[in-house]
C-alpha positions as CSV (number, residue, x, y, z in Angstrom):
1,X,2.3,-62.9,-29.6
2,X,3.4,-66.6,-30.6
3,X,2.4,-68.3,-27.3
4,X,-1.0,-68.1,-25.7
5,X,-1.6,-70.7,-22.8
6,X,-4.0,-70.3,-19.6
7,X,-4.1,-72.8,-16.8
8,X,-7.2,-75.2,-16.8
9,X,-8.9,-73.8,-13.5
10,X,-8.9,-70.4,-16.3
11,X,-11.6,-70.4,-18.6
12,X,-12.3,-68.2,-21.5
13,X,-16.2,-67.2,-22.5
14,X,-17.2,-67.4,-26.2
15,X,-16.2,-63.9,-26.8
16,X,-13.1,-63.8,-25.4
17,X,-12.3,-66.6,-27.5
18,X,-13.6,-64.7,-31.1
19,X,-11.3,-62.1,-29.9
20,X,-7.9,-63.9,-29.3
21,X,-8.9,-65.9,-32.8
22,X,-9.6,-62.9,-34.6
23,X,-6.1,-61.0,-33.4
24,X,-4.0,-63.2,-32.3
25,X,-3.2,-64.7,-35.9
26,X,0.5,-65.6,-35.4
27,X,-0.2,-68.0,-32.5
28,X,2.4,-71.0,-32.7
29,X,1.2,-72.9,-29.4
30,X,-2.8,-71.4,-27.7
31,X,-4.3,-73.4,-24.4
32,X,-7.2,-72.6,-22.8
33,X,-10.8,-74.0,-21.3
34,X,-14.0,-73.1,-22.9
35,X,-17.2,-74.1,-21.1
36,X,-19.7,-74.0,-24.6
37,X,-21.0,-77.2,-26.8
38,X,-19.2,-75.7,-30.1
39,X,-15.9,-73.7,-30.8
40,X,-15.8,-70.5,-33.4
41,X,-14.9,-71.7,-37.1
42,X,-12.6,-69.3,-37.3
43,X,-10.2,-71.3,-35.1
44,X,-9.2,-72.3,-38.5
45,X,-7.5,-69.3,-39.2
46,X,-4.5,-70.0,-36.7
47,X,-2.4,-71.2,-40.0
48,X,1.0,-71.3,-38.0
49,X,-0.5,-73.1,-35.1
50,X,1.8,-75.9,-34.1
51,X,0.2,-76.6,-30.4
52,X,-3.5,-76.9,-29.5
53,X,-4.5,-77.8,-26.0
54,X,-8.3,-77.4,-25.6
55,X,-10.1,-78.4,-22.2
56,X,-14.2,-78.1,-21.9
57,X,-16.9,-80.3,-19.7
58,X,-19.2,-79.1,-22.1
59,X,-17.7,-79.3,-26.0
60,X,-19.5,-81.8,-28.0
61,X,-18.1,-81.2,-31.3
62,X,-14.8,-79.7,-33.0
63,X,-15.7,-77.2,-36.2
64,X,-14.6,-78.9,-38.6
65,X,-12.1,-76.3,-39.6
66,X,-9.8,-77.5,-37.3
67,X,-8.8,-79.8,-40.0
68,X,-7.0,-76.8,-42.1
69,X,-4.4,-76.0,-39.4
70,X,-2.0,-77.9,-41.8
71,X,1.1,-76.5,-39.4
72,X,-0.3,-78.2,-36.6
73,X,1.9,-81.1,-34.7
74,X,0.1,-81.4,-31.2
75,X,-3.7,-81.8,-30.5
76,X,-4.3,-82.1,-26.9
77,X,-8.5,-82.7,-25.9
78,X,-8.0,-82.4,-22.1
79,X,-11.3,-83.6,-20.1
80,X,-13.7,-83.0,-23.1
81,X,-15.7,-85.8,-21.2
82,X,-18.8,-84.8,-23.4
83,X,-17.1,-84.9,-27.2
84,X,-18.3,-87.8,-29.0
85,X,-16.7,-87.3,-32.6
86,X,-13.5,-85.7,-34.3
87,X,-13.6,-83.8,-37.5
88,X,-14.5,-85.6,-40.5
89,X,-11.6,-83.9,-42.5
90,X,-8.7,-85.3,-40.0
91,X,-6.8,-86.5,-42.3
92,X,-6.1,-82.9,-43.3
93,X,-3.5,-82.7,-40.5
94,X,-0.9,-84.2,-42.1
95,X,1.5,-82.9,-39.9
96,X,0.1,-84.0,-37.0
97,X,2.5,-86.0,-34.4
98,X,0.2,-86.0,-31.4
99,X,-3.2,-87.0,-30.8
100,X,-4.0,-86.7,-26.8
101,X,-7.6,-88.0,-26.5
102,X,-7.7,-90.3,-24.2
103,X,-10.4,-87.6,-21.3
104,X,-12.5,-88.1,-24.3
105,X,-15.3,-90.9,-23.4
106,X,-17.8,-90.3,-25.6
107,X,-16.4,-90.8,-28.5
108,X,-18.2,-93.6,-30.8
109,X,-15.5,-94.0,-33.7
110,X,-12.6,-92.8,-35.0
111,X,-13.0,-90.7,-38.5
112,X,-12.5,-92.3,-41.9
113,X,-8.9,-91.3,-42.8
114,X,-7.7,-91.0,-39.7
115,X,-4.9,-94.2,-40.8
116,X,-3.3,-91.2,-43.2
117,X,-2.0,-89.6,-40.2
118,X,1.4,-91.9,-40.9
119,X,3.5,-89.2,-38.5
120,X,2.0,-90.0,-35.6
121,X,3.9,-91.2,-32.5
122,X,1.3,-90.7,-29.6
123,X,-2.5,-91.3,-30.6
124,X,-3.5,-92.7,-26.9
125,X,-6.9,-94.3,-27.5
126,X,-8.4,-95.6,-30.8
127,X,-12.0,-96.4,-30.6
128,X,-13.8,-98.9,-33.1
129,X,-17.7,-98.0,-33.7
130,X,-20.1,-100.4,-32.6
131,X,-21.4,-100.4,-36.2
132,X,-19.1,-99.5,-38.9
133,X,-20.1,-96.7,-41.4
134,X,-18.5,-94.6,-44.5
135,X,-17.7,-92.4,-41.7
136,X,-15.6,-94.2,-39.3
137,X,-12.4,-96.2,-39.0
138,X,-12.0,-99.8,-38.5
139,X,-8.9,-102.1,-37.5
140,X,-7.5,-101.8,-41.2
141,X,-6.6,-97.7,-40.7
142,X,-4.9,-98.4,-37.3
143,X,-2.8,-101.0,-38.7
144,X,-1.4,-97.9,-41.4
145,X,-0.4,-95.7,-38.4
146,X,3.2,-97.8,-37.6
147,X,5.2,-94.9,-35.5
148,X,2.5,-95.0,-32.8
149,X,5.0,-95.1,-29.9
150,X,4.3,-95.4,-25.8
151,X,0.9,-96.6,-24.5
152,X,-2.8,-97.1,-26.7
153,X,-5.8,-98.1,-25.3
154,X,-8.3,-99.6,-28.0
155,X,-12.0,-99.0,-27.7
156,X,-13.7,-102.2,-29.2
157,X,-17.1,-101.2,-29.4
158,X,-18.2,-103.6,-33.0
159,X,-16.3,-106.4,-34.8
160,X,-17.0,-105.1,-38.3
161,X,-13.9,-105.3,-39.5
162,X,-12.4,-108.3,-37.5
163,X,-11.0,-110.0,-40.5
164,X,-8.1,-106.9,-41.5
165,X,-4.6,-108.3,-41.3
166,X,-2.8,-108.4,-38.2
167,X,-2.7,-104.2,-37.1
168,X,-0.6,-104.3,-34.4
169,X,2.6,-106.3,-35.2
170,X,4.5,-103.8,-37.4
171,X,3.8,-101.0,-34.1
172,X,7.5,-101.9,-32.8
173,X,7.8,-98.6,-30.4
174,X,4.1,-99.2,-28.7
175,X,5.5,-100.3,-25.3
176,X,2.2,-100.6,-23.4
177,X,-1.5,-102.0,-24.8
178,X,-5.1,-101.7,-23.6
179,X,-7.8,-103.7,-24.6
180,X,-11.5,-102.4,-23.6
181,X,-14.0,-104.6,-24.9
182,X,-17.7,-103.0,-24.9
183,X,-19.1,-105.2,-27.7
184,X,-23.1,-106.4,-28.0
185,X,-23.4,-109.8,-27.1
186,X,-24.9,-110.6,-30.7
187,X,-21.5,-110.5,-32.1
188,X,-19.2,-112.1,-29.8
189,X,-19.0,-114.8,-32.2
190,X,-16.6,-112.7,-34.1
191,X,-14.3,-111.8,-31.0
192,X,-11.5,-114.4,-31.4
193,X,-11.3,-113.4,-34.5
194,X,-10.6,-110.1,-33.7
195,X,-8.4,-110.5,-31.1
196,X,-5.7,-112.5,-33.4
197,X,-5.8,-109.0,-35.4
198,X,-5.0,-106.9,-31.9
199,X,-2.3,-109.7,-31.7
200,X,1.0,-107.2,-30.1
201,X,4.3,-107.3,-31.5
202,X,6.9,-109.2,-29.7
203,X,8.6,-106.1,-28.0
204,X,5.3,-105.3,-25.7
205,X,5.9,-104.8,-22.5
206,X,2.9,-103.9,-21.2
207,X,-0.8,-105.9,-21.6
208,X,-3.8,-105.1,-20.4
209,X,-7.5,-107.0,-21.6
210,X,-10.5,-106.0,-20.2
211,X,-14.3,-107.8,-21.0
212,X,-13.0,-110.0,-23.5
213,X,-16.0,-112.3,-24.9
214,X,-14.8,-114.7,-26.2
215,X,-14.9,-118.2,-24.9
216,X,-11.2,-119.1,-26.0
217,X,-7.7,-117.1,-26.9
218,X,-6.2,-117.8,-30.3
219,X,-3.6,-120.8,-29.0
220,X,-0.3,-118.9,-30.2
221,X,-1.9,-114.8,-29.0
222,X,0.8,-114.7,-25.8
223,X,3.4,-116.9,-27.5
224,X,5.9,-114.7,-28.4
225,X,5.6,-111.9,-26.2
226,X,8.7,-112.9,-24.2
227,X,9.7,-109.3,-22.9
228,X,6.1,-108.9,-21.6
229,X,6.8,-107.4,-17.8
230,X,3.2,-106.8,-17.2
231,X,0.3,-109.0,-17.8
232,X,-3.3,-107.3,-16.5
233,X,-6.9,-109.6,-17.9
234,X,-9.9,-108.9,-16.3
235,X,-14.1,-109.1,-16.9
236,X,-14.1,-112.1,-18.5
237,X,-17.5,-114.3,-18.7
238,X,-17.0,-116.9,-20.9
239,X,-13.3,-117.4,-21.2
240,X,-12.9,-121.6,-19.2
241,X,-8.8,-121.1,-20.2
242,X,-6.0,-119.1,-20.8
243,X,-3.8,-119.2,-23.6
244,X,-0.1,-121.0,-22.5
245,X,1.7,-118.3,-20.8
246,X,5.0,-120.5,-20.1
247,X,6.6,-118.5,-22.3
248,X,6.7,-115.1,-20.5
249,X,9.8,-115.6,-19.1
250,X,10.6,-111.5,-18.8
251,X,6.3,-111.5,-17.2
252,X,7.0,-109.5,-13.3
253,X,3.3,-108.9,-12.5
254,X,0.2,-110.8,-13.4
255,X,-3.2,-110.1,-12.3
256,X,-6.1,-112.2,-13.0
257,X,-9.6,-110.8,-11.7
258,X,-12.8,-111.2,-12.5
259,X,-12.8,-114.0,-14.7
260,X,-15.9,-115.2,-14.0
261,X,-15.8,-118.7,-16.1
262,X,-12.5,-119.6,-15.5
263,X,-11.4,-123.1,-14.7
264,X,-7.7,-123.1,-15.5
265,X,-5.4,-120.6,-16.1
266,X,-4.3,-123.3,-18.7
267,X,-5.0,-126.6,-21.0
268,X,-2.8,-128.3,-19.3
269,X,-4.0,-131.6,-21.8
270,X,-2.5,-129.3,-24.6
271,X,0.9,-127.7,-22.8
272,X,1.9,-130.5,-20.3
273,X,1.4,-132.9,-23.2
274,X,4.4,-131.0,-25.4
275,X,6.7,-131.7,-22.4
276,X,7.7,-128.5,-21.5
277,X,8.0,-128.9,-17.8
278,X,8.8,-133.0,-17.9
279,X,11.5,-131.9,-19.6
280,X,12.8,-129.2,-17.5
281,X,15.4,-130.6,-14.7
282,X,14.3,-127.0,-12.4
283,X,10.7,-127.1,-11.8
284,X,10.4,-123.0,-11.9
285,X,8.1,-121.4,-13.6
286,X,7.4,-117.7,-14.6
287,X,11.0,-117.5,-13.5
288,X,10.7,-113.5,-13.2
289,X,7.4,-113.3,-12.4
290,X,7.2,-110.9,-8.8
291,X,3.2,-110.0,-7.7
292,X,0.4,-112.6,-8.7
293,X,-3.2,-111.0,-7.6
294,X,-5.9,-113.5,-8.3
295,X,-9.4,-112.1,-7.4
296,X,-13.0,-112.5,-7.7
297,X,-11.8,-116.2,-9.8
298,X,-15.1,-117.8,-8.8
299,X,-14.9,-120.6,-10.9
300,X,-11.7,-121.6,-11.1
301,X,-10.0,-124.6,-10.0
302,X,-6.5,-125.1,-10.5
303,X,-4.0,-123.8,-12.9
304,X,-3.7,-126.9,-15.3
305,X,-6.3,-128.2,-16.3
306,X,-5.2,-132.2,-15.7
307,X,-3.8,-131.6,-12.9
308,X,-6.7,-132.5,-10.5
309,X,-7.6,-135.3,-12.4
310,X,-4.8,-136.9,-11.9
311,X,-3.7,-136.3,-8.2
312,X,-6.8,-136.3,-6.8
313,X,-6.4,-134.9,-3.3
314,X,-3.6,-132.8,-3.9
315,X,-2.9,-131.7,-0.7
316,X,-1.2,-135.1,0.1
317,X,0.9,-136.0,0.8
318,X,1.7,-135.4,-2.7
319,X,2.3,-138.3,-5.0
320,X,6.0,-138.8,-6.6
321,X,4.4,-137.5,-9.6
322,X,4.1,-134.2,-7.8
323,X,7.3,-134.3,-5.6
324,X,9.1,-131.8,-8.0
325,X,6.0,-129.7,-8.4
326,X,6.4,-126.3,-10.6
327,X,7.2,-123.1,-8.3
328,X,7.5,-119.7,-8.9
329,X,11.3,-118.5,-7.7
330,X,11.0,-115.1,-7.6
331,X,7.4,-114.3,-6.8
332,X,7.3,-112.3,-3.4
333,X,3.9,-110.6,-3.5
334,X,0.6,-113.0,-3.6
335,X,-3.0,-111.9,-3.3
336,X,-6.0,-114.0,-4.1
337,X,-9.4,-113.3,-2.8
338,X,-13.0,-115.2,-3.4
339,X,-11.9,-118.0,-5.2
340,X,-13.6,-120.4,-3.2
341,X,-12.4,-123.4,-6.2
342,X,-8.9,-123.0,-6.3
343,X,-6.8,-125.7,-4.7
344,X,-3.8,-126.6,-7.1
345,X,-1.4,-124.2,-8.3
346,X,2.5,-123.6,-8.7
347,X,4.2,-123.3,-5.3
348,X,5.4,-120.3,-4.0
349,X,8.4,-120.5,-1.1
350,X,9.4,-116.9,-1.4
351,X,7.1,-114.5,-0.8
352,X,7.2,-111.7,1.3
353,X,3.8,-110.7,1.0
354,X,1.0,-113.1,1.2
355,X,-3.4,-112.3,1.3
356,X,-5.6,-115.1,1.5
357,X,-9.7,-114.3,1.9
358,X,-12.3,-116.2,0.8
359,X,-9.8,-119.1,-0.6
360,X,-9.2,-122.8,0.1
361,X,-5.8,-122.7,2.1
362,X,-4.7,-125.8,0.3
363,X,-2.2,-124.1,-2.3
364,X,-0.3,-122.8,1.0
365,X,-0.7,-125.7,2.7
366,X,1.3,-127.5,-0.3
367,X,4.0,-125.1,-0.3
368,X,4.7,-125.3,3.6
369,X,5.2,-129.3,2.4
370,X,8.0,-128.5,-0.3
371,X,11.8,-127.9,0.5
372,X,13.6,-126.0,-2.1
373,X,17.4,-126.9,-2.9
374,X,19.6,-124.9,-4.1
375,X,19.5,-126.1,-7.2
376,X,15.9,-124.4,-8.2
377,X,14.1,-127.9,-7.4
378,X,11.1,-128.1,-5.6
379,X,10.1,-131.2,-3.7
380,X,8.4,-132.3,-1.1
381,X,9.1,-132.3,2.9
382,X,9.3,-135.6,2.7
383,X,11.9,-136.1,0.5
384,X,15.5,-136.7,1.8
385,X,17.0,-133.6,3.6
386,X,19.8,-132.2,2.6
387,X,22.5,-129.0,4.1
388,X,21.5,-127.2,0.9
389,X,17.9,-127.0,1.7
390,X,16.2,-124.3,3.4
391,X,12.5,-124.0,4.1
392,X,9.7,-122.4,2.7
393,X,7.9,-119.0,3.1
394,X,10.9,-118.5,5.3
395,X,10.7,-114.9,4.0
396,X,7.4,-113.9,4.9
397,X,6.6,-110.4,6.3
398,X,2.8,-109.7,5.8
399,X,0.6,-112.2,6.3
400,X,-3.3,-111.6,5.9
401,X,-5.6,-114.8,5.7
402,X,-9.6,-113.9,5.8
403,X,-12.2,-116.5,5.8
404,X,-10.4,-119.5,4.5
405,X,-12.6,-122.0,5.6
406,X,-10.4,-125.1,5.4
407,X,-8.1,-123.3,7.4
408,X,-8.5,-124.9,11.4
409,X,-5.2,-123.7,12.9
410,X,-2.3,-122.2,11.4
411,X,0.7,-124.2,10.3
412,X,3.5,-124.3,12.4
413,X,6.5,-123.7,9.7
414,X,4.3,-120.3,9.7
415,X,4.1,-119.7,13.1
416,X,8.0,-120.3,13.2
């Protein structure tokens, strides 16, 4: 027998699985379930093992003669909820190509070595120890493992080797990046610094940060991510601004929640200042951006920082400074909830899909005021009319508004 796989509702007892190790010794691919704490030692016997599946609520550890299945290409830990290390000797498997841990959430660190593994393509979750040790891995071993390929999600549970060159950058075929920070506060000091070493390469197309720390972004982290489609930050408490993100001009979805501290999505002092939209005869931005989801934002204000400074009460009519105010051309879905702050942000005039609740109406009261031209410029109602205009949210189909206590009546353009 070369193949040996039971489905997961199947589960072998611990002498049933002596007995398949001890005769079943030409196994090329074995999956099963185990319900015990430890697996037989003689599971390193299986020399011409290629494919491992193991599934168990109850496996804590792996014997460590797992490591001397040298044949072995695939290592799949499916809902081992309760393992929390891998074998010290990992980097044994030298022929390893896949690494499926990702049911594994109690694992504290990843083994010492584990950056030999240079034939891997799919290692789905790396996690870095709260405190580093002889035995576990830091940033420096993942940046060795460059044919890592489709989605990782990175476990930052210390800092302790926050100062390794850049890890990610040379990973060209990772399409899709998770960050979970789970740090004590005692070393936040360290996050930014950590962060510009989890700094993607430019081909990502998929980011998602979760309970970053740090008060600030490195200013260039987003900057050349320019085929980003998918942009997910969430659990922030400290972080008052965003790094630019102007440049995501591939960027379809964004989604902002639970960032706590947050003032303005940017510095506008630092990115209106370089002229980037003065300069700009279309007044678009995020020219490809699709669904914006803003929630639980309690803080924040506006989405440039200078902005309200400057106008004042925004909701106008709006100054000739503002009459070509930035918009979003494509966006068509729009959800933001609790942010009680927020009343200045890039107009939106083509959405299909807009939720409101527990917001200040005044960023949809500003777009009903704008005309767009068919030239991609945005300006006010009161500008001069023209044939070529049409007006805005003309292509609404779900509207939801909750609690928006500005709100009196709603606007007629709406009701039209």
């Amino acid at each position: 027998m070369r193949t040996f796989i039971l489905h997961e509702f199947e589960s072998l007892t611990s002498s049933d699985c002596n007995d398949i190790l001890s005769n079943l010794k030409l196994l090329r691919a074995l999956g099963f379930r185990i319900d015990t704490e430890t697996l037989p030692n003689s599971l390193g016997k299986l020399k011409h093992l290629r494919y491992l599946k193991l599934s168990s609520y109850e496996l804590k550890e792996l014997p460590n003669s797992i490591t001397e299945l040298y044949n072995l290409h695939t290592l799949i830990l499916s809902n081992c909820i309760c393992l929390v290390s891998l074998p010290v000797d990992i980097k044994n498997l030298i022929n390893l190509r896949h690494l499926e841990i990702y049911d594994c959430c109690e694992l504290t660190h990843m083994p010492r070595g584990i950056g030999e593994l240079t034939l891997l393509q799919t290692l789905d979750m790396f996690v870095v120890a709260a405190k580093q040790s002889s035995e576990s891995a830091g940033f420096g071993e993942l940046g060795k493992l460059n044919n890592l390929r489709g989605r990782l999600v990175i476990q930052i549970k210390g800092l302790g080797e926050s100062g390794a060159a850049q890890c990610l950058k040379n990973k060209k075929h990772l399409e899709s990046l998770v960050l979970n920070w789970e740090v004590e506060q005692d070393t936040i000091g360290n996050a930014k610094e950590a962060l510009e070493c989890l700094e993607p390469h430019q081909d990502m197309k998929a980011l998602e940060v979760n309970s970053y720390p740090g008060e600030t972004f490195p200013p260039n982290w987003l900057s050349s991510l320019t085929d980003l489609v998918q942009l997910s930050l969430a659990g922030f408490k400290e972080c008052k601004y965003l790094p630019p993100l102007h440049h995501l001009s591939s960027l379809q979805n964004l989604e902002l929640d639970d960032l706590s501290a947050l003032e303005f999505v940017s510095n506008r002092d630092r990115e209106w200042d370089q002229g980037y939209h003065l300069s700009t005869s279309s007044r678009s931005f995020l020219p490809s951006l699709k669904s914006l989801k803003i929630k639980e934002c309690t803080s924040l204000k506006g989405w440039w920082g200078r902005e309200i400074k400057d106008v004042g009460d925004v909701v106008g009519p709006l100054t000739e400074h503002h009459q070509q105010h930035p918009f979003f051309p494509s966006l068509t879905i729009l959800e933001i909830s609790n942010c009680p702050l927020l009343i200045t942000m890039p107009l939106f005039p083509n959405l299909e899909e807009l939720k409101i609740i527990d917001t200040s109406s005044k960023p949809l009261e500003q777009t009903i005021m704008m005309k767009l031209k068919s030239d991609g410029v945005a300006t006010t109602s009161s500008a001069s009319s023209s044939s070529s205009s049409s007006f805005p949210l003309s292509k609404l189909k779900d509207l939801d508004i909750s609690n928006a206590s500005d709100l009196e009546s709603l606007p007629k353009a709406i009701e039209n």
